[in-house]
C-alpha positions as CSV (number, residue, x, y, z in Angstrom):
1,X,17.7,9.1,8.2
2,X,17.6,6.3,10.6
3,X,14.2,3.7,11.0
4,X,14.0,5.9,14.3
5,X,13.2,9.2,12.7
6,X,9.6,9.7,11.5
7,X,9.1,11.5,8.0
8,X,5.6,13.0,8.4
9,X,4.6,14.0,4.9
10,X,1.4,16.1,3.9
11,X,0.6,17.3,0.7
12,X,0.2,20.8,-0.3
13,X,-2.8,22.3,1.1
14,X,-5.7,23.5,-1.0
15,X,-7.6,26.6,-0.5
16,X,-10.3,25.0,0.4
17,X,-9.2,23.1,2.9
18,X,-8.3,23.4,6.1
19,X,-5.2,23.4,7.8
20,X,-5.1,20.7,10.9
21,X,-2.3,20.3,13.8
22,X,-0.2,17.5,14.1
23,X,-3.0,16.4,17.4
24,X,-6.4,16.6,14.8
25,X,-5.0,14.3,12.4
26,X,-6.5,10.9,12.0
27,X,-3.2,8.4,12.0
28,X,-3.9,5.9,9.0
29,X,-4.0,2.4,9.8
30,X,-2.3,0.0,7.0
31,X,-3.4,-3.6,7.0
32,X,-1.7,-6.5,5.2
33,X,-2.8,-10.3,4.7
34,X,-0.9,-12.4,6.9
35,X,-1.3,-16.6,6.9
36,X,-4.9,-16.2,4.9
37,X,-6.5,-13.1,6.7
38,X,-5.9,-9.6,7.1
39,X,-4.4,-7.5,10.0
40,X,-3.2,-3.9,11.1
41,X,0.1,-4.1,10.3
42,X,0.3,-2.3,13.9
43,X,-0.2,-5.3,15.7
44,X,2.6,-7.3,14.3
45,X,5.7,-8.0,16.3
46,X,8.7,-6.3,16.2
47,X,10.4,-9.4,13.6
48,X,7.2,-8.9,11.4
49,X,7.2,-5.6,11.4
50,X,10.7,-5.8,9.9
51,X,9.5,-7.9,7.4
52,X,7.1,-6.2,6.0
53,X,9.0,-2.9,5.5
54,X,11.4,-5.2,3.8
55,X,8.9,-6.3,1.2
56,X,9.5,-5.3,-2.6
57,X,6.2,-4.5,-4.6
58,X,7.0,-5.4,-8.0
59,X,4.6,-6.3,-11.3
60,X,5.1,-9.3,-13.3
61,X,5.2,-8.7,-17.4
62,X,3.0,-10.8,-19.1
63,X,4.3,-13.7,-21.4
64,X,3.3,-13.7,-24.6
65,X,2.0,-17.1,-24.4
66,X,-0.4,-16.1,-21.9
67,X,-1.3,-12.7,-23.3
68,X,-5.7,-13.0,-23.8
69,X,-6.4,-14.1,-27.1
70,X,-8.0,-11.4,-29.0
71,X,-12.3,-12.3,-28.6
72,X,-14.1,-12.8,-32.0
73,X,-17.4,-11.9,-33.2
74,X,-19.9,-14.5,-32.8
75,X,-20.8,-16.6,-35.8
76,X,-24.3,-15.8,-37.1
């Protein structure tokens, strides 16, 4: 598949719920933050546009030297 060709991906309908065509949908708009503030990713140029479908999501593992400390009871 080339960055041309657009995957449109719907999940399995329900029974109770309706089917739409492709012109009822509602096209999701995706937002990022950019320099401090947040924007439609739509409205980035062409380079930034590149850029962000080149970003990794990823999730840091926790050091063990910064794990919480366990909390204790108050003393009484």
């Amino acid at each position: 598949m080339n960055e041309n060709t657009a995957l449109h991906l719907s999940p399995a309908p329900r029974d109770d719920q309706p089917l739409l065509r492709e012109e009822e949908r509602q096209r999701c708009e995706i937002w990022t933050r950019v320099m401090g503030y947040h924007r439609p990713v739509t409205s980035f140029n062409t380079g930034k546009q590149g850029e962000f479908q080149q970003r990794l999501h990823f999730q840091e593992r926790t050091s063990p030297a910064l794990a919480p400390t366990p909390t204790l009871a108050p003393c009484r």
